[in-house]
Each structure stands twice: as C-alpha cells, then as structure tokens.
N, C-alpha and C positions, 0 to 999 in steps of 0.2 A: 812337755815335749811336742805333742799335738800341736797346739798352739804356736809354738815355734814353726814347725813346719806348714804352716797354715800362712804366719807373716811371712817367712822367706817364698811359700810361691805364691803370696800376694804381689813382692816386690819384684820378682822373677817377672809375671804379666805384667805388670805394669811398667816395668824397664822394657819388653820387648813390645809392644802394640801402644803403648801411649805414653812415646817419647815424645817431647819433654815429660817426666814424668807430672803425675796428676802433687798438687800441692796439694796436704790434708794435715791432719791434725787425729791424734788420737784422744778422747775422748773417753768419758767413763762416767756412767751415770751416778754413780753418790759423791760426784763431787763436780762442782758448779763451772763451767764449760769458759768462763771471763780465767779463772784461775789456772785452767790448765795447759792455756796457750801459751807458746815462747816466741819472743822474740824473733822476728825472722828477717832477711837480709832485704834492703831497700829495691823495690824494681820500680825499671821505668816502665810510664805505663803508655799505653798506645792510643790515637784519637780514637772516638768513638764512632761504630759504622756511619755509612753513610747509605744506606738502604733505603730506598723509595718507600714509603709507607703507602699500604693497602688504602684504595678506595672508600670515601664512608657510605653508609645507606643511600644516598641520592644517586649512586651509581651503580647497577646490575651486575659489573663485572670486578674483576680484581685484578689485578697486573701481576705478571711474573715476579717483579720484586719481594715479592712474600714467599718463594721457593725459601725451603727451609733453608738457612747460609749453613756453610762449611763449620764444622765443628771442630773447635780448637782444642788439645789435650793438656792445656798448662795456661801459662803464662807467657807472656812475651820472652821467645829466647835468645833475644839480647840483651835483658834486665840483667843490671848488676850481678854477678853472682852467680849465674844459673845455674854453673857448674856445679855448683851445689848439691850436694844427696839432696831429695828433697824427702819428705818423711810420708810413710804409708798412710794413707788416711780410713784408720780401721776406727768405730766407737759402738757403743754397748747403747747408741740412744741419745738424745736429744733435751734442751732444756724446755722444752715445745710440749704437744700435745700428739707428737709422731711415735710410732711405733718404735720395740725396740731393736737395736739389729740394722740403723738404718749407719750408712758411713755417712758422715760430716764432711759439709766442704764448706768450711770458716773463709769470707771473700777475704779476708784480712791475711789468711795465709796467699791468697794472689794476689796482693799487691795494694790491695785498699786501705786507703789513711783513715776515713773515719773521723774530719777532722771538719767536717762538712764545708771545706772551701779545693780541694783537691778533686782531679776529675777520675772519681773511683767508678766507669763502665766499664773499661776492658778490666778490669778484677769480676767484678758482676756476672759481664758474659762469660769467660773463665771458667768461672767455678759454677754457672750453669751446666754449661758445656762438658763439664769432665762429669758433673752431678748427672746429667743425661745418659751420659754411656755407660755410667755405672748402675745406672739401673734404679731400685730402691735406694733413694740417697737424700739428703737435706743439703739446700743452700742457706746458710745460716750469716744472716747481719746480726752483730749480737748487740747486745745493750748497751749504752754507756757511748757507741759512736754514733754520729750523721755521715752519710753517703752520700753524697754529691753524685746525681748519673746522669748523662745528658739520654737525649733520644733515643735507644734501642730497640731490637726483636730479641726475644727470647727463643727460640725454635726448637721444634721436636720435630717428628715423634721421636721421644727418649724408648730406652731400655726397659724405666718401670716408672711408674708413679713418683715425680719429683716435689717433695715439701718445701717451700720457698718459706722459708721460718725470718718474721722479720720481728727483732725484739727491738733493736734500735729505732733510726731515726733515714729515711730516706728519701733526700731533698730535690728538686727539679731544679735546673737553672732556673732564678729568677729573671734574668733581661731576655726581653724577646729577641735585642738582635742578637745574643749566642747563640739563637738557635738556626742552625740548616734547613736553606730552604724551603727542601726537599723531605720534614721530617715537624714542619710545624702544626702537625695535624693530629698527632699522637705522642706520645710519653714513654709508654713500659706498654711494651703488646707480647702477650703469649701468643705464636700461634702454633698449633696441631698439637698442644701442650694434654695430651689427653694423660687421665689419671693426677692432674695435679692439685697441690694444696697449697694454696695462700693461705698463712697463719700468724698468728704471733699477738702479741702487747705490745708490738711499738708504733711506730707512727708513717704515714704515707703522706710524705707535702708537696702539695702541686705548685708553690709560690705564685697564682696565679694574680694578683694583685695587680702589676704591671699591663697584663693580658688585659682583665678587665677595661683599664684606662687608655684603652688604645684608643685613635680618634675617630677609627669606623665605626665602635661600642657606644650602645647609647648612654648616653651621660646623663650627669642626676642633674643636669642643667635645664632650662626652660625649654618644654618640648621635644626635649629627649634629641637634642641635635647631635648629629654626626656630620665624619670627613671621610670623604674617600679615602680610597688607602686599600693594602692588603689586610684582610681580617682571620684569616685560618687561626685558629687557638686550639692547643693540643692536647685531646681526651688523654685523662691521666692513665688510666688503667685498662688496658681493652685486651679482651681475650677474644678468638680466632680461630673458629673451625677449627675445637677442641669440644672432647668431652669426658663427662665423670669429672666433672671438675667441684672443687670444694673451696668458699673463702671463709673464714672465721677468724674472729674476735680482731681484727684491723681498728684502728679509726686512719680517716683519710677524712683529708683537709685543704679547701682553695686549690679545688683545681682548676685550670685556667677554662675545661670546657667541661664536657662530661664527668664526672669523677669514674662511675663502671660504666662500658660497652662490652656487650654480649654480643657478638654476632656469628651465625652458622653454628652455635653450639649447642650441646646435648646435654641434660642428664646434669645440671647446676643447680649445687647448695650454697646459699650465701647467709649465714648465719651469726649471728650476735656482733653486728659491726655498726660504727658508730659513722656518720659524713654529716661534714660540719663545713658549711662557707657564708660567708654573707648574703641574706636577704635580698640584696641588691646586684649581687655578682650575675653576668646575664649568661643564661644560657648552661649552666654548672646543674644538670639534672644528675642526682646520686646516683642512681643505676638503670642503664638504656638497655630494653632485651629487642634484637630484631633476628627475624628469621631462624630463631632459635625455640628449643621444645622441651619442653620438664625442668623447668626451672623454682625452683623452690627457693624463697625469701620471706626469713623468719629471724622474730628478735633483733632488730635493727632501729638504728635512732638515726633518721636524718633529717637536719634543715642548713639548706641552701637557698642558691634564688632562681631557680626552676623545679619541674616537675622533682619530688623526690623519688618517681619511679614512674619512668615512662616506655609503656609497650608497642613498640613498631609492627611493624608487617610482617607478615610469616611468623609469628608466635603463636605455640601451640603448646596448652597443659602447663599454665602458669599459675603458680599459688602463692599468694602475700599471707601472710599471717603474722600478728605481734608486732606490726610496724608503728613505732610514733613518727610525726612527718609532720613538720614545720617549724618555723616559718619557710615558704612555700607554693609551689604551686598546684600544691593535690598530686593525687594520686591518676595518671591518665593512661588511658587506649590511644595511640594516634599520634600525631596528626598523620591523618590516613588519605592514601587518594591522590597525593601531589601529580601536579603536572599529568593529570588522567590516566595515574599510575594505578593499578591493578594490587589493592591489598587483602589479606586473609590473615584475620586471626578469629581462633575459637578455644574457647574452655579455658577461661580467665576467672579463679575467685581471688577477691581481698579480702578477711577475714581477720575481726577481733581486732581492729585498726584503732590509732588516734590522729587526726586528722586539726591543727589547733595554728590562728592566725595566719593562714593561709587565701591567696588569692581562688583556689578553685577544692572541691574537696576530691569528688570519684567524678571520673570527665570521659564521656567518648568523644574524639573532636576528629573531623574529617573534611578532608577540601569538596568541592564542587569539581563534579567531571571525571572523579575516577570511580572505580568500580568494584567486584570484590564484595567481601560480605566481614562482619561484624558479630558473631553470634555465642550462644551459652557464656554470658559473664553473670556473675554472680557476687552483689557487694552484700556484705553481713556480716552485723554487728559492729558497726563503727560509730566511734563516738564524733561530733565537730565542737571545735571550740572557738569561736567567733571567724567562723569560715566564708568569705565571699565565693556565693556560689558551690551551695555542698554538693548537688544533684546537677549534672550537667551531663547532657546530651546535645552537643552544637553540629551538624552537619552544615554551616556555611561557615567554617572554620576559613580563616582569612589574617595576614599580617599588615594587610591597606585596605583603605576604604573605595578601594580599584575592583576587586575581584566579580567578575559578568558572573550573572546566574547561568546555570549550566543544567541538562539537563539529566545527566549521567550523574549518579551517586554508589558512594558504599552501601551496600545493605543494611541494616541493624537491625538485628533479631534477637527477641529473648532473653532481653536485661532484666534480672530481676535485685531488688532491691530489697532488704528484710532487716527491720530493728535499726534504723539508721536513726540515730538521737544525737542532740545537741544545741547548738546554737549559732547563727548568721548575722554578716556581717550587712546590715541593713542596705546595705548600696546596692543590691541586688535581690533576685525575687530566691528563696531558697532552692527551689526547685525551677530547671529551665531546660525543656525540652526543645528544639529547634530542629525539627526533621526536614527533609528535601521535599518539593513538591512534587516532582513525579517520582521518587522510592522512599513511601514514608516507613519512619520506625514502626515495628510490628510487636508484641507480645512483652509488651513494658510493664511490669510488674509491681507494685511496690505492700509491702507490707510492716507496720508497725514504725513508721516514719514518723517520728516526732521532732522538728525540726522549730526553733522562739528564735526572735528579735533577742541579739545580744544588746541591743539600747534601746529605749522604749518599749514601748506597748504595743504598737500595732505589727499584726502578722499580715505580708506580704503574701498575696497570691502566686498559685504559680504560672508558669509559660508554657502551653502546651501549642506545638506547629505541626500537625498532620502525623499525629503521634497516637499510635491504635494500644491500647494496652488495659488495667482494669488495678482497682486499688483493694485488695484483699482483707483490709482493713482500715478503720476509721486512720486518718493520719491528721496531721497537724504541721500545715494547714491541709486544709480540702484538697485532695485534685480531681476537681470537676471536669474537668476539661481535656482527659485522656478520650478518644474516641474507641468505641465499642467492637468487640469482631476483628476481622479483617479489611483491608482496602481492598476495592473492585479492580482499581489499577495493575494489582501485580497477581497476573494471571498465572507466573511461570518461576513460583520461587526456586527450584530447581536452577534457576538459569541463573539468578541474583549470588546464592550460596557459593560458597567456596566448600569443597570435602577435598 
C-alpha cells in the first residue's frame, strides 16, 4: 500500500512540474535491465544543438555559449504519440557499478535507435536533462546498441550526482563535413557536471580516421607535407568546470583530437580505462589536465599518437599511478610558456609507470619567453621499453626550426627522478637535459637510474645545458655533467616561482 502511494505521488509530481512528463523505465535489480524494457512508440527526433563550443587552452577566456542551455523535461512533444502516458521511471539500481536506489533514464525510452546510423542526440540530451533534475539518477546506453550523437553539451549543475552508464556502443559522425561549423572543436563536453560518473563496459568511438587525413594533417607522405585548409578536429570527451568528478572502466577509441580534456576542474578520478588510436593519428593525446587540481590517474592502458597524458598550466596535485603508455609520446609537463604566456604547475608525481615504444618517456617541455615556474614533480619507479628519449627536460621546446632565442623562460625546480630502469631507443642520448640560459633548471635529482641501449652495446652519454642538480646515486650511464649548487644568475627565486 505504501508503495502504491509512493508511485501515485511520484506520477502526481511528475505530471505537474515536468510536463511533458519525464520517459523512464522501471527497473529491478535481480533481473537484467536489456529484458525489462518494452517496446515503446516511435518519436521524431530533433537536430542537434547548435551551441558555440567553449574556447580551448590557447584562449584566457570562455564565451557565453557555455551558459548552462535550457533543460528539457522529456522528449520532443511533437513525436508520434506523445499523448502517451508515459511510464514513472522508478528502479531498485542499475546494471553498472552505481548505487542502489538511483532512477533509470534508458535514452532508448527517449527516442534512440541504437542502430548506430540514426541521429540519437536529442534522446541523449533528454534523458540527461530529466536525469539532472532528478537528482541521484543514471543515464543508461545499454548494451547490444550503437548511438550515433553528433556534437553536444551536457549541462548542470544537476539536482545530485549524475551516472552516465555506458554499456553499449557510442559513435561520433564519421565525415567531417556533417559536422557544424561552429562545433568542430569538441564532441561530448560536460560542463559544471559536478558530482558525476562516467562508467560502464562499453565503448567510446571518436571515428576519427577521416579527421586525421585531412590535407592541413601531416601525412605519412615525404616530409610530412600539408594543405591549407581549415584544421579544427574535435576533442572527444571534455569536461568543464566541473568537480568530484569520476571515470571508470571506459575504453575510448580514435578520437579525432584529444580523447580526455580536463579543464577548470577539481577533485578527478580516472580509473581502470583503457585509450586506444593509432601511432600515427596526430595530435590524439589520451588525457589533457589544464588549469585543473587533484586529479588522480590510475590503472589505465593507453596508446595513441601523442602524449598519453599531457599536463598543461595551472595544474595542481596531480598523481599517475599504474599507467602502461604506448606506443606514444611519453608521459609530459607542458608545452609550457606559449606566445610568453605565463604557466604554473606544481606537485606532479608519476608513479609505478610502463613507458614501452615510445617517441619520448617523462618530458618537461616549455617554449622560450614565457614565464612562471615548474616545480615539486616527482618520476618513480618506471620502467622504459625501448623508449626514444626517457629523460627529457627541453626548455627550447619549438614546432620549426624558426623559433629566436628569447631571454624569458619557465622556472624549473626540483625534479626529481628515482629507480627509473629500462631501455632506449639509440637515436637519441637516454637522458637530455636542455635548460634556458638565463633561468637554468635548479635541483634536478636523479637516483637509481638504470637506463641500456635497446640495440647494441654502446651507452650514450647524457645532455646536460645549464642544468644545476646532483645524482644520488651511481646511474647508468654517468651523469657527469649536471652542475653543482645553485646558479649565481637567479638571485630572486621568489620572483621566478609560482605559489
């Protein structure tokens, strides 16, 4: 009787404050959430927004277009049918990893095919949208379908903590001309999505292939030639001045640029997830954190063909841990400094890493002329497996062989290095320090560094450029060539430092 009275003034609220009403599905956890669903009547479905996407890092500001959008309480209500009861969407729990007690919103009861050639966004947004007002709630893609979604924003701040449960399959257009002009920059963006949960077994495709072979991308042609042309290619996943945010067990796959961007966010767990593109695909780094702080990344397997995890500016209290990474271009700090841009990141460890077949392994890389500091990172215990370049600290970071010495640099302070073993890929010295000449690296550490020639016999020296630091123990090879103390030049690290 309770119970009764409980669904009738569920349906009561829900017929007067979010009409059309919300489309749900009941639910019941000892029995498997594919079998429970019915049939439900055809709707048409609506284009997908057309919302300005937010700024990337190269820009200080953000445009009004990132206002959270209008939240829809259903479905298009002119779809077939609408007049429809549509059914209370109560469940006991999830086939996920979500608590119990959370309501289900199945996209497939708003309108999505699942048929991965149908354009299932407005089902997406939907049952975002109703899943945010509701509070504690699940948006569930479930298994067995592909979702077709063109370029959206997902938008909060919701009610409570939203579990975005993805057990199926959910595809990006593949042709670049379907996609709006106005929207080629990004994919699937949370933003102010605070308390949420990306989860699931199934799969994230950025169909980025296309992207790649655009004629401004460098080609695997002689000399890497390109064509003018528009180049924007759209980070598949970005989240947005959001926090307490959580992803797990995902794989994601070719995405046309970034696979994850972190930006302005707090308090991110990214855990046991798997990013997978081609070697060659340019510019597709696994996961970008800029201006964001506490982010944790663990148990993760990625190889692409850029950085597998690259830390921008304004990151602060970053931890890797359990990461395998490649093939690849290492694990990086940076590119820091652009356009005598002003960066600060501190309190960076990677830890317990596999670093294997990769162009670069742990990298601080930073332009000429900007400024800003670099300090407390900490690499230890990482293994390399025939790695170009394990050890790398470049401060005349450059993309032509154009860039003027400058006399303005980032700081870098206080790398320290411990139990780094494995093996290099001979084209290069293992170790390659490159500091600025008037703001050299300071307190460069290294200990228990065993780094062999993955072919032959001879071990390469390393590169040390106005780089003050001390080797704590015997390493292999030698690094003789780190200078003792401090430099006389920087009278005023106070000034250099970022706090």
């Amino acid at each position: 009787m309770e119970l009764t009275r409980m669904v009738i003034l569920l349906v009561f609220i829900s017929s007067s404050f979010f009409y059309p009403c919300v489309q749900g599905r009941i639910h019941h956890h000892h029995h498997h959430h594919r079998h429970q669903l019915k049939e439900h009547p055809k709707m048409s479905i609506a284009q997908p927004p057309m919302a300005e996407p937010p700024q990337t890092a190269d820009s200080p500001s953000y445009p009004p277009a990132l206002a959270p959008q209008p939240i829809s309480t259903g479905p298009n209500t002119n779809a077939t049918n609408s007049t429809a009861p549509p059914p209370t969407p109560i469940s006991e729990g999830t086939s996920g990893n979500s608590s119990n007690n959370n309501v289900i919103f199945d996209v497939r009861t708003f309108g999505a095919r699942g048929d991965g050639l149908s354009d299932d966004t407005e089902a997406f947004k939907s049952a975002w949208d109703s899943a945010c007002q509701a509070g504690s709630a699940v948006v569930l893609a479930p298994q067995g379908y592909s979702f077709m979604i063109h370029s959206t924003i997902f938008a909060g701040p919701c009610q409570g903590g939203v579990i975005f449960q993805v057990d199926g399959i959910i595809l990006a257009p593949g042709d670049p001309d379907s996609w709006l002009s106005s929207s080629r920059r990004q994919w699937l963006v949370f933003y102010r999505a605070n308390g949420m949960t990306l989860q699931g077994g199934g799969l994230i495709d950025g169909k980025g292939e296309r992207w790649w072979n655009l004629p401004c991308k460098p080609h695997k042609g002689i000399n890497g030639t390109t064509l003018p042309g528009p180049c924007d290619s759209p980070v598949a996943l970005r989240f947005f001045m959001s926090s307490n945010l959580r992803v797990h067990g995902l794989k994601i796959q070719n995405s046309p640029q970034f696979h994850f961007r972190f930006d302005a966010c707090k308090n991110v767990t990214i855990d046991t997830i798997s990013i997978n593109s081609p070697a060659l695909s340019p510019n597709t780094d696994g996961i970008h954190v800029e201006n964001s702080e506490k982010v944790r990344i663990y148990n993760s397997v990625i190889s692409n063909g850029d950085d597998c995890i690259s830390i921008g500016s304004g990151s602060l209290n970053i931890e890797v841990q359990n990461v395998t990474c490649g093939p690849s271009h290492g694990i990086s700090i940076g590119s820091l400094g652009k356009q005598n841009s002003r960066a600060c990141v501190t309190n960076i460890t990677v830890k317990n890493a596999i670093i294997k077949h990769s162009d670069n392994g742990v990298r601080i890389k930073t332009w000429q002329g900007g400024s800003g500091s670099v300090s407390s990172v900490t690499f230890e215990n990482i293994h390399m497996d025939t790695v170009r370049n394990p050890i790398i600290i470049d401060q005349y970071y450059c993309l032509t062989k154009k860039c003027a010495n400058q006399t303005s640099a980032v700081f870098v302070s206080d790398i320290t290095y411990t139990n780094i073993k494995g093996t290099y890929d001979v084209r290069s010295p293992p170790i390659h320090f490159g500091c600025s000449d008037s703001v050299p690296c300071t307190n460069v550490t290294l200990t228990e560094v065993e780094l062999l020639p993955a072919a032959g016999e001879i071990i390469s020296d390393p590169f040390c450029w106005n780089t003050y630091g001390a080797s704590q123990t015997l390493t292999i090879p030698p690094v003789s060539c780190l200078l003792q103390g401090l430099p006389r030049s920087i009278m005023d690290i106070d000034n250099l430092m970022c706090y």
